[in-house]
Backbone bond lengths (Angstrom), bond angles and torsions (degrees), N, CA, C in turn:
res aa  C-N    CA-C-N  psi(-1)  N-CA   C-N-CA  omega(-1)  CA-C   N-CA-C  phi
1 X - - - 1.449 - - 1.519 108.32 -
2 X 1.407 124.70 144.42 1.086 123.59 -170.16 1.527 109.03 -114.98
3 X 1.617 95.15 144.60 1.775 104.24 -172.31 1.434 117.55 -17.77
4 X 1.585 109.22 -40.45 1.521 121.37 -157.71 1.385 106.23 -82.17
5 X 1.097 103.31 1.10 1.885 108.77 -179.80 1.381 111.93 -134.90
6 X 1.504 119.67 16.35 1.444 106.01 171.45 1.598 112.02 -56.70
7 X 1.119 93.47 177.68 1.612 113.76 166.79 1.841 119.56 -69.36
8 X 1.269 90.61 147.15 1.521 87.39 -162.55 1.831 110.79 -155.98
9 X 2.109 83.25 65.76 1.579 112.42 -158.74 1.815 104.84 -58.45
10 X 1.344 140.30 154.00 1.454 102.30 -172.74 1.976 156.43 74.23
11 X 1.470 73.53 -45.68 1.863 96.41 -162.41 1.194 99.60 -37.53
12 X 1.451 138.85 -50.31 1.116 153.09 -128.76 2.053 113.17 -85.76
13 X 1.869 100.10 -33.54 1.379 99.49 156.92 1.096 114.51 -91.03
14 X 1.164 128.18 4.73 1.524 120.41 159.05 1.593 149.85 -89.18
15 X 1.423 92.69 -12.25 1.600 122.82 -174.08 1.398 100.00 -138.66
16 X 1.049 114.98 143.42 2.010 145.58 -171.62 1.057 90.74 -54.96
17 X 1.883 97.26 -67.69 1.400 114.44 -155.58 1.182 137.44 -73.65
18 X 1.391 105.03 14.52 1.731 113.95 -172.60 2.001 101.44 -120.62
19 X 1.039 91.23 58.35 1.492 96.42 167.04 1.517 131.64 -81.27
20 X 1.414 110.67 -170.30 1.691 117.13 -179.50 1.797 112.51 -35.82
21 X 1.105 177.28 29.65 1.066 160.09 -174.09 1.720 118.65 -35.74
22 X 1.273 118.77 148.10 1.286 112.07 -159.15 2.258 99.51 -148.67
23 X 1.426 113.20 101.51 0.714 113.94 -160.45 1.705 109.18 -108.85
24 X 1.413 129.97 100.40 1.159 127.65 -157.43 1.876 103.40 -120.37
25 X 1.848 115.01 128.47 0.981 105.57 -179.38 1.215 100.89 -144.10
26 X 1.482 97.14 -178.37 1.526 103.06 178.17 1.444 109.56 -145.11
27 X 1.432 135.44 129.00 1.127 155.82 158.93 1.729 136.83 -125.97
28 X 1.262 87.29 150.28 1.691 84.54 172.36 1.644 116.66 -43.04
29 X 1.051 116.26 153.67 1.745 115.80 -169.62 1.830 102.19 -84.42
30 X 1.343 97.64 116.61 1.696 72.17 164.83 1.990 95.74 -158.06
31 X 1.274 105.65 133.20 1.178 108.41 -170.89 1.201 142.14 -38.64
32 X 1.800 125.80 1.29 1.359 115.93 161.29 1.534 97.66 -121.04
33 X 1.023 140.12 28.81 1.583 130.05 -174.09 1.318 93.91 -75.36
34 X 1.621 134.81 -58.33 1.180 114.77 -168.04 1.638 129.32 -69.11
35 X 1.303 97.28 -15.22 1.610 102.42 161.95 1.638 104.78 -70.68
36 X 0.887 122.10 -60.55 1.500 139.47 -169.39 1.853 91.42 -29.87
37 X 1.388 97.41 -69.05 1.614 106.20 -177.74 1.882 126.61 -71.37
38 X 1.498 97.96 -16.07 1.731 87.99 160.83 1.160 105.81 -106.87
39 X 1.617 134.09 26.84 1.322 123.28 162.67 1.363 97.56 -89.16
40 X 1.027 146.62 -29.01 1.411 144.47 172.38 1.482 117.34 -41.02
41 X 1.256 113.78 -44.17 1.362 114.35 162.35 1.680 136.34 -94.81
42 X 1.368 115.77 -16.40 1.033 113.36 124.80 1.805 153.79 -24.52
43 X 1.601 89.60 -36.54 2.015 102.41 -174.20 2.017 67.18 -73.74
44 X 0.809 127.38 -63.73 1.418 129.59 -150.11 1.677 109.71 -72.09
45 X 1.369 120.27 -3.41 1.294 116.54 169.60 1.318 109.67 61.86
46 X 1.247 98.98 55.45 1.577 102.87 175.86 1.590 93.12 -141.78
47 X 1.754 105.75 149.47 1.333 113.79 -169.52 1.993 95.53 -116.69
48 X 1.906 95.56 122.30 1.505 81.43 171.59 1.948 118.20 -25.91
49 X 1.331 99.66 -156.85 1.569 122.76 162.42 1.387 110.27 -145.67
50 X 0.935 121.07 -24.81 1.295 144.83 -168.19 2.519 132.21 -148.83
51 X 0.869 112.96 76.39 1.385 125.99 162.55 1.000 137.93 -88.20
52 X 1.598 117.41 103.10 2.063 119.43 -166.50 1.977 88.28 -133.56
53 X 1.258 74.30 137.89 1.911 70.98 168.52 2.329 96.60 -169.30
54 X 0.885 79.80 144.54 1.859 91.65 -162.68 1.765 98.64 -140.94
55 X 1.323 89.39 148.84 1.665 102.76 -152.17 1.311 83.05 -107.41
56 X 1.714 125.96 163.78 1.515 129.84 -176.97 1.453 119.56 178.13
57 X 1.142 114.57 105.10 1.295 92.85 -174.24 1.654 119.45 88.31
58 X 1.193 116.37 6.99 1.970 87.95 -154.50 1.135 141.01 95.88
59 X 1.969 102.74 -14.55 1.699 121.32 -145.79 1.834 75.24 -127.32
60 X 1.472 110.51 165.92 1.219 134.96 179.92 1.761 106.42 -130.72
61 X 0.916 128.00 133.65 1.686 119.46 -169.71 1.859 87.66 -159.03
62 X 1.662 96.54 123.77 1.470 123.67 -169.12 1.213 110.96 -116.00
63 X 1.349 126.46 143.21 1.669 109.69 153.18 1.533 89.89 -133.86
64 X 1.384 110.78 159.34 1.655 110.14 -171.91 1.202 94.77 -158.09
65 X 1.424 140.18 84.41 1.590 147.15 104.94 1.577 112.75 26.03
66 X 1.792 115.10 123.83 1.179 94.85 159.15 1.268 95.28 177.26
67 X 1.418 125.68 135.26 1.127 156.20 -162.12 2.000 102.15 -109.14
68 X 1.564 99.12 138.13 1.501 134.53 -170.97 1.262 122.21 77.01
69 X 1.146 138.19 32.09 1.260 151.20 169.03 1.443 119.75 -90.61
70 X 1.178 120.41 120.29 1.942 132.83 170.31 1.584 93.90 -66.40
71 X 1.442 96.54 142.31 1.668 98.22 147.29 1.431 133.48 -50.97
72 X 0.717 121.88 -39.12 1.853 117.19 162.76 1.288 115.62 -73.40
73 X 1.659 134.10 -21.74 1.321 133.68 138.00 1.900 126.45 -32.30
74 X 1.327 82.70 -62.85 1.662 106.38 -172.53 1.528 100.30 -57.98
75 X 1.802 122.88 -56.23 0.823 119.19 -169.25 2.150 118.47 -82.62
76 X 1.608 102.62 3.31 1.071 98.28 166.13 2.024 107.67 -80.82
77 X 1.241 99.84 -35.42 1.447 91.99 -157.61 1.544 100.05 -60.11
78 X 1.186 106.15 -36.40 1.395 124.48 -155.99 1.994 99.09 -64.39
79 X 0.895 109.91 -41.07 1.556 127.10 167.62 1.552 114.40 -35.03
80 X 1.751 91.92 -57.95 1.494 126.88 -168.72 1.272 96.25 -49.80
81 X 1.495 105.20 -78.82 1.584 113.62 177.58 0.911 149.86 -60.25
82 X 1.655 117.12 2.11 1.609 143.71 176.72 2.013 84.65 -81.59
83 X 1.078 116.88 -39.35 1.490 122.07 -162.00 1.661 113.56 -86.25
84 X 1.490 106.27 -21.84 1.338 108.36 160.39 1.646 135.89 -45.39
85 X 1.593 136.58 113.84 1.131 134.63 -160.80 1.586 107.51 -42.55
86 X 0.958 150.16 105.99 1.648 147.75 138.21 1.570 100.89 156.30
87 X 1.092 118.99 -15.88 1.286 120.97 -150.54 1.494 109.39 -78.48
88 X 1.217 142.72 129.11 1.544 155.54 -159.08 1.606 99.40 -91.88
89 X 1.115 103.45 -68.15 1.685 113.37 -165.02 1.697 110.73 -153.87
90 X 1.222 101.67 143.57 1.704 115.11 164.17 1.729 115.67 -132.42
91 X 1.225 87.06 138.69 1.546 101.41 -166.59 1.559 83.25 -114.13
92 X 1.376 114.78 143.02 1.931 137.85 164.50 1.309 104.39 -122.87
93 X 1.042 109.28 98.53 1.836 118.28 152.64 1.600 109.58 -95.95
């Protein structure tokens, strides 16, 4: 695991900068993607706050909430999951 993804038990009342992150995507539907994508935060021991995801079409559409993450955190996962098999697009707010 790399520095940029340790664990970061807490961090979040302690630093400004590790607020809400909000990771919304869309992919083809296929039965482990959404595990696939909250195991990502998991390696990091972090528990969403929030998980909605609704099937449509064929299409898979997620939003996944989550508190203690840096911006270079947020924007690694977010990387991660653009690279995940089916996946169309990820939006990070």
């Amino acid at each position: 695991m790399s520095a940029a993804l340790a664990p970061l038990a807490g961090a979040s009342e302690q630093n400004p900068e590790l607020t809400e992150r909000c990771f919304r995507l869309d992919a083809e539907a296929d039965p482990g993607l959404l595990l696939r994508a909250l195991g990502l935060f998991a390696k990091l021991n972090l528990v969403p706050r929030k998980v909605a995801a609704e099937y449509q079409n064929g299409r898979l559409r997620a939003e996944i909430r989550v508190n203690g993450l840096s911006d270079g955190q947020s924007d690694h996962i977010a990387q991660v999951m653009r690279g995940l098999f089916g996946v169309e697009w990820v939006i990070l707010s």
